[in-house]
C-alpha positions as CSV (number, residue, x, y, z in Angstrom):
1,X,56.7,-14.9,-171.4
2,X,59.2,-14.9,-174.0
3,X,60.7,-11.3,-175.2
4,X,59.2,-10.5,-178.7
5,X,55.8,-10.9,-178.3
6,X,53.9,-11.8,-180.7
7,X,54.8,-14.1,-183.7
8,X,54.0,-12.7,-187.4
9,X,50.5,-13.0,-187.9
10,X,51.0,-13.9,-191.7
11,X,52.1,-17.5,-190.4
12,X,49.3,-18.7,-188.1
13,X,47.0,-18.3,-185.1
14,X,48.4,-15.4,-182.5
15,X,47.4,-14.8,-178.7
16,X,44.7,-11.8,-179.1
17,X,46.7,-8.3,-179.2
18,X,46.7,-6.3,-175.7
19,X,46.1,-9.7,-173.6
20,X,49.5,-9.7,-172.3
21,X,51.7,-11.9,-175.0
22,X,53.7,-8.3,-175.9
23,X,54.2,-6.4,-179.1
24,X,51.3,-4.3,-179.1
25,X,48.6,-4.2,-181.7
26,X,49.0,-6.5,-184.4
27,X,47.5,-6.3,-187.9
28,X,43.5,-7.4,-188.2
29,X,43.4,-10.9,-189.1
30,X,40.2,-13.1,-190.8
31,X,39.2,-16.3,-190.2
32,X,39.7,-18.9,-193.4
33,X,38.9,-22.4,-192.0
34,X,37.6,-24.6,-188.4
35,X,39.0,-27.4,-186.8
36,X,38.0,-29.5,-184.1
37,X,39.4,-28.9,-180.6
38,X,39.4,-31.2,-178.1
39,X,39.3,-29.4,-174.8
40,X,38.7,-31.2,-171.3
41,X,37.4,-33.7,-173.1
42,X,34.5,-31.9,-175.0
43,X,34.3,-30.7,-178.8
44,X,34.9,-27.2,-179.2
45,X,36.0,-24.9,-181.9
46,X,39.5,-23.2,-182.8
47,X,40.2,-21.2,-185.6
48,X,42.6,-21.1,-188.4
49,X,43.8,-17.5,-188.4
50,X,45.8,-15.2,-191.0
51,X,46.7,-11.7,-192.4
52,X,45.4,-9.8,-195.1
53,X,48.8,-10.8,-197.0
54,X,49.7,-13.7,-198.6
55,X,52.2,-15.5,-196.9
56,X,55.2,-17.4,-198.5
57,X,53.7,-21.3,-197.3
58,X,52.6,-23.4,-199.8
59,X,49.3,-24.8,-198.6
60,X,49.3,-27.6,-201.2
61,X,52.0,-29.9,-199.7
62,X,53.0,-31.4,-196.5
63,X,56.2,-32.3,-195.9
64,X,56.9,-35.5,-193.2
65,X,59.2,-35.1,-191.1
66,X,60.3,-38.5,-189.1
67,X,61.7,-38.1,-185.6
68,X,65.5,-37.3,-185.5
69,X,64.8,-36.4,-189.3
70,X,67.1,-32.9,-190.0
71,X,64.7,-32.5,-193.5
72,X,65.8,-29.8,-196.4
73,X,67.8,-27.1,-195.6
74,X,68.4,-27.1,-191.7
75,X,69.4,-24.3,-189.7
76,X,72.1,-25.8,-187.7
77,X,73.6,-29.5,-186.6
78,X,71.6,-31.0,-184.2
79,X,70.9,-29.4,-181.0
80,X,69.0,-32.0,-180.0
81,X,70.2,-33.9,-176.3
82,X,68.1,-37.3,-176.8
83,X,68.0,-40.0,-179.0
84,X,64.6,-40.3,-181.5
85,X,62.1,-41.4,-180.3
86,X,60.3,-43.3,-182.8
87,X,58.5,-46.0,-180.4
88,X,56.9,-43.6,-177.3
89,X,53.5,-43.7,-175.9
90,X,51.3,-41.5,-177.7
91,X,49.2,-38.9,-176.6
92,X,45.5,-40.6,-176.6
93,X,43.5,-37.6,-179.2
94,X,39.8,-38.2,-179.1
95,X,40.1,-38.1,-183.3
96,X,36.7,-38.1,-185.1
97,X,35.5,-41.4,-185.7
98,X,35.7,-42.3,-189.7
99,X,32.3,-42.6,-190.2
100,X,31.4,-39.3,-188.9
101,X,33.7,-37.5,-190.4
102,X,31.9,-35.0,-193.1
103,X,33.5,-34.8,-196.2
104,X,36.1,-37.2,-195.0
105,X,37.0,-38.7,-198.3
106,X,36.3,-37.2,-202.2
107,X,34.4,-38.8,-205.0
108,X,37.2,-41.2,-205.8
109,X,37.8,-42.4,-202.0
110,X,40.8,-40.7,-201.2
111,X,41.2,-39.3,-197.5
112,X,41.4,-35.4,-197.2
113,X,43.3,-33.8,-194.5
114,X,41.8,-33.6,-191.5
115,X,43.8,-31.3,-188.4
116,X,42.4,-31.7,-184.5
117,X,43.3,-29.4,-182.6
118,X,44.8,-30.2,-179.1
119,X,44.8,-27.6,-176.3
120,X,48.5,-26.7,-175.1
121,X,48.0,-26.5,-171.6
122,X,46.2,-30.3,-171.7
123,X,48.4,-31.9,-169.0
124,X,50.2,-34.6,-170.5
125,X,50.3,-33.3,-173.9
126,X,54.6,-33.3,-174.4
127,X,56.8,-35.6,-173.0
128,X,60.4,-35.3,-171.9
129,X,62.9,-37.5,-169.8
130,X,63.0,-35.8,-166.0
131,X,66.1,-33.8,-165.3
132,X,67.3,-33.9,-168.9
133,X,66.3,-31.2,-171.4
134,X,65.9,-32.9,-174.9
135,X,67.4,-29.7,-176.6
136,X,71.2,-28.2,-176.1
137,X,69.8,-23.8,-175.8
138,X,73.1,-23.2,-175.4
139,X,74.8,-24.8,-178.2
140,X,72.1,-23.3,-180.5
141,X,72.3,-19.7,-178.8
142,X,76.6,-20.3,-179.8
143,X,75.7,-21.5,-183.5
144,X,73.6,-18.1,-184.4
145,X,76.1,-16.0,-182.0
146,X,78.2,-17.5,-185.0
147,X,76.0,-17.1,-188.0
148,X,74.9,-13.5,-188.3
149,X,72.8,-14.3,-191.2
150,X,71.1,-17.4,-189.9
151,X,70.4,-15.7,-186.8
152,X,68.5,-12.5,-188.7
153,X,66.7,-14.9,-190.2
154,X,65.9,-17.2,-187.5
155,X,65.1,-13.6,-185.4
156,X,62.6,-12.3,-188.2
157,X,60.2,-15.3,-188.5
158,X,59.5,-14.8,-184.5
159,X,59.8,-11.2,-184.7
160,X,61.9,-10.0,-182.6
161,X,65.5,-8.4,-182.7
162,X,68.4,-10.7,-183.1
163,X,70.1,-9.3,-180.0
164,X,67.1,-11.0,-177.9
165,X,67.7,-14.3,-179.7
166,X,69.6,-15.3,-176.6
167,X,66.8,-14.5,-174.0
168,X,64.1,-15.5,-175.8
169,X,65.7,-19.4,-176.6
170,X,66.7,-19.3,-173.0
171,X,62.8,-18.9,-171.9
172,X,62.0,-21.8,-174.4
173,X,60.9,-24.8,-172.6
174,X,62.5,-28.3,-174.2
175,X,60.0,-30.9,-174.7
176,X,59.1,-34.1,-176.7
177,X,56.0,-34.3,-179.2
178,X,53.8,-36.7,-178.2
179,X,51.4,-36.6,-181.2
180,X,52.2,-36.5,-185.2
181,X,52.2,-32.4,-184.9
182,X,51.6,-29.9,-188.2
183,X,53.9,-26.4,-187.9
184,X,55.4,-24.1,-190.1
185,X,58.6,-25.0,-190.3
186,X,61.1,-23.0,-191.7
187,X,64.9,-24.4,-193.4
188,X,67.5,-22.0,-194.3
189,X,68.4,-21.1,-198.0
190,X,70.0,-18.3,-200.1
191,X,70.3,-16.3,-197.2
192,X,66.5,-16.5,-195.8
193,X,64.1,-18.7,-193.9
194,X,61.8,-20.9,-196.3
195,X,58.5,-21.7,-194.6
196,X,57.0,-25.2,-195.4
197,X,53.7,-26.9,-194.0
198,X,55.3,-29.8,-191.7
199,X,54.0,-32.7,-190.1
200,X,56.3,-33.8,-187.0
201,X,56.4,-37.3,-185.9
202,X,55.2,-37.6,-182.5
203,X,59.1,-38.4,-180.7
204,X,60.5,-35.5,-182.2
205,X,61.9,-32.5,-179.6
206,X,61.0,-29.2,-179.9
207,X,61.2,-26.0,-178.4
208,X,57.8,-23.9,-176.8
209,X,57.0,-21.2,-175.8
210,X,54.9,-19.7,-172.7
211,X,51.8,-20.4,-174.5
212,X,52.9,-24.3,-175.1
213,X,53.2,-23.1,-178.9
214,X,56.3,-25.3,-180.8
215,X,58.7,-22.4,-181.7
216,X,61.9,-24.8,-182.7
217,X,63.0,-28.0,-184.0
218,X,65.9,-29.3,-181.9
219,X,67.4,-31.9,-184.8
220,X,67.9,-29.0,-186.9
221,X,67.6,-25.6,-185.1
222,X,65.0,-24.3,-187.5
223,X,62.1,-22.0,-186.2
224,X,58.2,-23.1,-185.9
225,X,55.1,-21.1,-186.0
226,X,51.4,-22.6,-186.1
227,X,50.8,-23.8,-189.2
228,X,48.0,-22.6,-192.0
229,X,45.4,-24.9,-192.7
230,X,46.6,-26.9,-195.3
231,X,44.8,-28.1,-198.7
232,X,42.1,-30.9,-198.0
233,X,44.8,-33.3,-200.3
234,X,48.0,-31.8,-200.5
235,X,50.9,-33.6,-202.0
236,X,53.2,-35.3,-199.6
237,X,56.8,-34.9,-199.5
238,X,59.5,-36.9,-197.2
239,X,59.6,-39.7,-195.8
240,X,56.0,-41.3,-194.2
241,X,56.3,-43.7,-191.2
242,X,54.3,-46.3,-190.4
243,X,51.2,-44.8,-188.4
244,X,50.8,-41.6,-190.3
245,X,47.3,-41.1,-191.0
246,X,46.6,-37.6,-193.0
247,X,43.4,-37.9,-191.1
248,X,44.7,-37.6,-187.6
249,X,47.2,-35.2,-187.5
250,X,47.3,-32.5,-184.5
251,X,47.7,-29.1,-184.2
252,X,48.4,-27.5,-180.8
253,X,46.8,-24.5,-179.8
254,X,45.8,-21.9,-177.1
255,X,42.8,-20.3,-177.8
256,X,42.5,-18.8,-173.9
257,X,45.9,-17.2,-174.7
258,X,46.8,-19.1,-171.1
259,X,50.3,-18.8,-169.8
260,X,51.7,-21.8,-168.8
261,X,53.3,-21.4,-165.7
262,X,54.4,-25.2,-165.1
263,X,54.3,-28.2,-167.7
264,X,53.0,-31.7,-166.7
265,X,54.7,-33.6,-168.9
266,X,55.1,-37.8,-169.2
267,X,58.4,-39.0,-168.8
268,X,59.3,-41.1,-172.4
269,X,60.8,-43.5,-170.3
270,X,59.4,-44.4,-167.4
271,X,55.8,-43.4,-168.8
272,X,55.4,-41.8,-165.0
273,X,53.9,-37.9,-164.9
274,X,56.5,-35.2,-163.5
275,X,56.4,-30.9,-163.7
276,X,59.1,-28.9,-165.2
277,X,59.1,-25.4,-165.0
278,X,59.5,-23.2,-168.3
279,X,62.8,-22.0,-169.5
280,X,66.1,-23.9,-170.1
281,X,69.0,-22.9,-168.0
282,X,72.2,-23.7,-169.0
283,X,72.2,-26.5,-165.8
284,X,69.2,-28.4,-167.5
285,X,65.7,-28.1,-166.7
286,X,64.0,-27.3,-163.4
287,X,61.7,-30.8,-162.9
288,X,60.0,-31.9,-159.6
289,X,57.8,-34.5,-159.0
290,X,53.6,-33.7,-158.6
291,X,53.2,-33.3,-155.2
292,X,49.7,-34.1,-154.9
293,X,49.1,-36.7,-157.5
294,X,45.4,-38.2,-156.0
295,X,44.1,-34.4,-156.3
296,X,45.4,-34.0,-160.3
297,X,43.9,-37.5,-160.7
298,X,40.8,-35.8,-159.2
299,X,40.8,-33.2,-161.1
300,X,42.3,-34.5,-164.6
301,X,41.5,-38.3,-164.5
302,X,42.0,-38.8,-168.5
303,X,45.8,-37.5,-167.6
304,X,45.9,-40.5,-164.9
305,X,44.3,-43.4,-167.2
306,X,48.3,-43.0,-168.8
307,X,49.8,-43.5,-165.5
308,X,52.0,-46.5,-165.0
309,X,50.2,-49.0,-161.7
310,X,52.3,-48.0,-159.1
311,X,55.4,-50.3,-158.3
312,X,55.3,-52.8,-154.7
313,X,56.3,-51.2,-152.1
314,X,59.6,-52.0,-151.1
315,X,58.9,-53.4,-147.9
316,X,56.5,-56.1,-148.9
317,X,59.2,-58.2,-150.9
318,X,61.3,-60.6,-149.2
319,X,64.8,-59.7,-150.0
320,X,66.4,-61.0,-147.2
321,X,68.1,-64.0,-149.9
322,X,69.4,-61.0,-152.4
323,X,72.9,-60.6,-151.4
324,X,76.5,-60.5,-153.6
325,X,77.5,-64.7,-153.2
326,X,80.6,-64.8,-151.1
327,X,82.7,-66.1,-154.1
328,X,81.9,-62.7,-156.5
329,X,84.6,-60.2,-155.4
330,X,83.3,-56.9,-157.1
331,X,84.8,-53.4,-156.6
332,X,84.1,-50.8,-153.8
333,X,85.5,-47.5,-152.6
334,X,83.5,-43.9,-152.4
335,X,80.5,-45.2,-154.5
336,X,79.3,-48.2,-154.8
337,X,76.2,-49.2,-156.6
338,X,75.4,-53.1,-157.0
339,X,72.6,-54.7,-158.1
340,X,71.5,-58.4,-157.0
341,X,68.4,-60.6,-158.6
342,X,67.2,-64.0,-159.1
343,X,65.5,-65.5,-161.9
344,X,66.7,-65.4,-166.1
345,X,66.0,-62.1,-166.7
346,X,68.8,-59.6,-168.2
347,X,68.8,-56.7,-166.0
348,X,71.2,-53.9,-166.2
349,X,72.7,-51.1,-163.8
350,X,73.2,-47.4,-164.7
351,X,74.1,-44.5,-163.0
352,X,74.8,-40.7,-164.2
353,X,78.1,-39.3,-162.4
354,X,78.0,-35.8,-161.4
355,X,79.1,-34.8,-164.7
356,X,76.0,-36.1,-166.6
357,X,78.3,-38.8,-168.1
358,X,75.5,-42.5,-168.0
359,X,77.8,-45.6,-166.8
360,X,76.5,-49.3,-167.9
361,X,77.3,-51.7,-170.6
362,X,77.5,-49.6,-173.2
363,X,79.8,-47.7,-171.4
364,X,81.3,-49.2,-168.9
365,X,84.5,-46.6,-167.6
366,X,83.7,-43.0,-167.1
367,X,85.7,-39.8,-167.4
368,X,85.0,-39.5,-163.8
369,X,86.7,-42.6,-162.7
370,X,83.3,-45.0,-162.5
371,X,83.8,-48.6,-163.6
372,X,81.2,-51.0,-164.5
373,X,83.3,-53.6,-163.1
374,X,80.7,-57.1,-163.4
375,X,77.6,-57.2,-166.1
376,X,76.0,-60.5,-166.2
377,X,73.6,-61.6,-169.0
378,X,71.9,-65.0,-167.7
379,X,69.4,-67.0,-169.5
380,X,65.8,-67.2,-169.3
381,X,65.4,-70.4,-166.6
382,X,68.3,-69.2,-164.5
383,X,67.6,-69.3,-161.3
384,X,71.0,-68.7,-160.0
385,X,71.9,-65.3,-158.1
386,X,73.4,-62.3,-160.5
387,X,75.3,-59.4,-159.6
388,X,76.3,-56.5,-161.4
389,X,78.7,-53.6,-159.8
390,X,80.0,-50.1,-160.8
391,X,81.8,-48.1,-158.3
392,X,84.3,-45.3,-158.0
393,X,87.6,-45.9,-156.1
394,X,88.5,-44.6,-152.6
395,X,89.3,-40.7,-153.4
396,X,88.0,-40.7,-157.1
397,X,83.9,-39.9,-156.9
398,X,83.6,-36.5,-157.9
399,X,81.5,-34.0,-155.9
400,X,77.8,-33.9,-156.8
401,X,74.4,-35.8,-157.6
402,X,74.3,-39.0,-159.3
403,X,71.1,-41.2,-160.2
404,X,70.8,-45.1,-160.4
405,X,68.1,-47.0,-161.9
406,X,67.6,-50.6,-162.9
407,X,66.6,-51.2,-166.6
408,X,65.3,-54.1,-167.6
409,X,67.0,-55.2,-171.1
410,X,65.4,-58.5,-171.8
411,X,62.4,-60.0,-169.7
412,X,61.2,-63.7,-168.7
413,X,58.3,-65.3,-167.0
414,X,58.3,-65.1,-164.1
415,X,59.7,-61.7,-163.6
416,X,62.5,-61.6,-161.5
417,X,63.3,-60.4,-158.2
418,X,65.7,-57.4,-157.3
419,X,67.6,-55.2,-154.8
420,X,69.6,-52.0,-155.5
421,X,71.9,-50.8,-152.7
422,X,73.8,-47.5,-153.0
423,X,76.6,-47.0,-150.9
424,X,78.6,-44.2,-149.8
425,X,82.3,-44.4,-148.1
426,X,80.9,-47.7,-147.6
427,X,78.0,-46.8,-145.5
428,X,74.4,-48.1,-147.4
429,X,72.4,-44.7,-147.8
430,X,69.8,-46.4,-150.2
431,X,68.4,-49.6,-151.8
432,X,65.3,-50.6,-153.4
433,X,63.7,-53.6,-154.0
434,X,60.7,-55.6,-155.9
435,X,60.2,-57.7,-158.9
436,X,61.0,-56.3,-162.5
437,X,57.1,-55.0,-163.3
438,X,58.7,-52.9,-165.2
439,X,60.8,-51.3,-168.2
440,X,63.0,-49.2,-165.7
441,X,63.1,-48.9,-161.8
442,X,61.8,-46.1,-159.8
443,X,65.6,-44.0,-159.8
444,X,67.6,-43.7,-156.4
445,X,69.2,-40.0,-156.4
446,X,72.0,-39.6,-153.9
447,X,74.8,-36.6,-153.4
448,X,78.4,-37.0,-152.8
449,X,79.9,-34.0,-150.9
């Protein structure tokens, strides 16, 4: 649970006081508004919550907030570790239909607000790319170690001393929003926080909490709380993408007041399902695959429905006619990593070194030594053999893990047919094999001592 405890109940919905989210008794609070909440599939009810006292949000505008999008008055730089995401796969929210939406629209025909609210521990709700956290803790904990005054600030809107800013970002768990998300967010100006009503685009990374509640922004550092219930046709500020729908926005929330002990998140890439345990140490996030994936499925099939069709297995493709032509020469040494196909497709190789530098055609030498030493782009209708190569030279492959994957850049009917063969001091330790059914291969990890 992250130090603090409780948020300030003058911004939004709090875990109930005394059921183990810390900071004692908090001040009564009143119900203003409903929303639907979709929980395990049924309709429930969540509440909007707030104190006597009249917080500084204005409930009469939204402002948009695009993925990668800084907006007004940011904290910091960006903290943020991955590119935005503006094309993902969304979070499937069982949305009230139109038709059956009371009070949906006013006299004129104009669409009023409508909030569902999601449950945080839904499996599947955030996203993130495995073994990469989406949000640089450290980088943001050096910024506010930096900027006294940001960092009171930043300190008072989750309530807790600025001397456990450190601890409590470092129990934050770094994820992706799947779903156009409304928050408080909060800029920086004239020496204090400024709350504002703000709808996330699903792609943006954030920061939660224990509870699965978004606590920061990565692009721009600022703090989060859950938001107010806003006006039923506030005025919209920023810039709107193309599926925004003021009707379909989603709140996250945690009306059980459940600790999450483990998130199930989707990985952006690969659209395949993988746990990460909270908190963000400084060496990245803690992410495993799910062990017993038919007994989720079991238990959670609207999680599975997402779930990529699983790849062939290796063993029933005929490879035996996928190896490098005897007039290629490509490189070789401690690590070698080549990968063979037939057919027109553009397929590219990419491995992380050790040192979390990503070798390929956009980057084809590393600091740590690795080359990218043959990229081929054929055509579609090519039926030739292709090879593409990187390796590190005898003596220069640092110590460590590395990962290689096949991506598919451009695709062709048919698909194409592949091997990837990882070797070590020469010795093959792994390969995979198939036809490109997909965006990006199944990853081979391997360690260099």
């Amino acid at each position: 649970m992250p130090p603090g405890g409780q948020p300030p109940v003058d911004y939004g919905a709090q875990p109930p006081a005394g059921s183990g989210s810390g900071g004692g008794k908090g001040p009564l609070i009143a119900v203003i508004a409903a929303l639907v909440l979709i929980v395990g599939g049924g309709i429930g009810l969540a509440v909007w919550l707030t104190s006597g006292s009249d917080p500084e949000v204005a409930l009469d505008e939204l402002y948009l907030e695009p993925a990668g999008d800084p907006g007004i008055d940011p904290f910091t730089t960006s903290v943020t570790q991955t590119e935005p995401l503006a094309q993902l796969q969304t979070l499937p929210v069982q949305h009230a239909p139109p038709e059956e939406r009371e009070g949906a629209e006013d006299a004129e025909g104009r669409p009023i607000t409508r909030v569902t609210g999601v449950d945080a521990t839904r499996n599947g709700l955030f996203g993130g790319t495995r073994d990469r956290g989406s949000c640089d803790v450290e980088a943001l904990i050096r910024f506010l170690d930096q900027n006294d005054d940001k960092a009171e600030a930043f300190a008072r809107v989750q309530n807790i001393d600025p001397q456990d800013l450190p601890s409590y970002l470092r129990d934050l768990t770094p994820v992706i929003l799947r779903t156009d998300t409304l928050v408080i967010n909060h800029g920086f100006r004239d020496g204090r926080a400024t709350p504002r009503q703000a709808v996330l685009q699903a792609g943006t990374a954030v920061l939660v909490d224990r509870f699965g509640i978004p606590r920061v922004k990565c692009d721009c550092g600022n703090p989060l709380l859950p938001p107010r219930a806003p006006d039923a046709q506030p005025t919209l500020s920023g810039s709107r993408w193309a599926t925004f729908d003021i009707t379909e926005i989603v709140t996250i929330v945690n009306v059980t007041n459940v600790t999450i002990n483990e998130f199930i998140l989707i990985d952006v890439v690969t659209g395949e399902g993988f746990k990460r345990e909270p908190g963000s140490p400084a060496d990245g996030p803690v992410d495993t695959e799910i062990e017993n994936l038919d007994e989720l499925c079991a238990e959670d099939p609207r999680f599975c429905d997402e779930l990529p069709e699983p790849e062939p297995e290796a063993e029933d493709v005929v490879d035996t006619d996928l190896e490098v032509p005897e007039d290629i020469v490509i490189g070789s040494g401690d690590v070698q990593v080549t990968l063979v196909w037939t057919g027109g497709e553009d397929l590219d190789v990419h491995v992380i070194d050790p040192n979390g530098e990503e070798i390929y055609f956009g980057n084809r030498v590393s600091a740590s030594g690795g080359e990218l030493d043959r990229d081929q782009i054929p055509s579609c209708g090519d039926a030739d053999t292709h090879v593409e190569n990187i390796f590190w030279p005898e003596g220069g492959a640092p110590s460590g893990e590395y990962e290689a994957w096949v991506n598919v850049f451009r695709s062709c009917d048919p698909p194409s047919t592949f091997r990837l063969e990882v070797l070590v001091g020469g010795v093959v330790v792994d390969s995979i094999s198939g036809t490109t059914t997909f965006d990006r291969s199944e990853s081979i990890r391997f360690v260099v001592d």
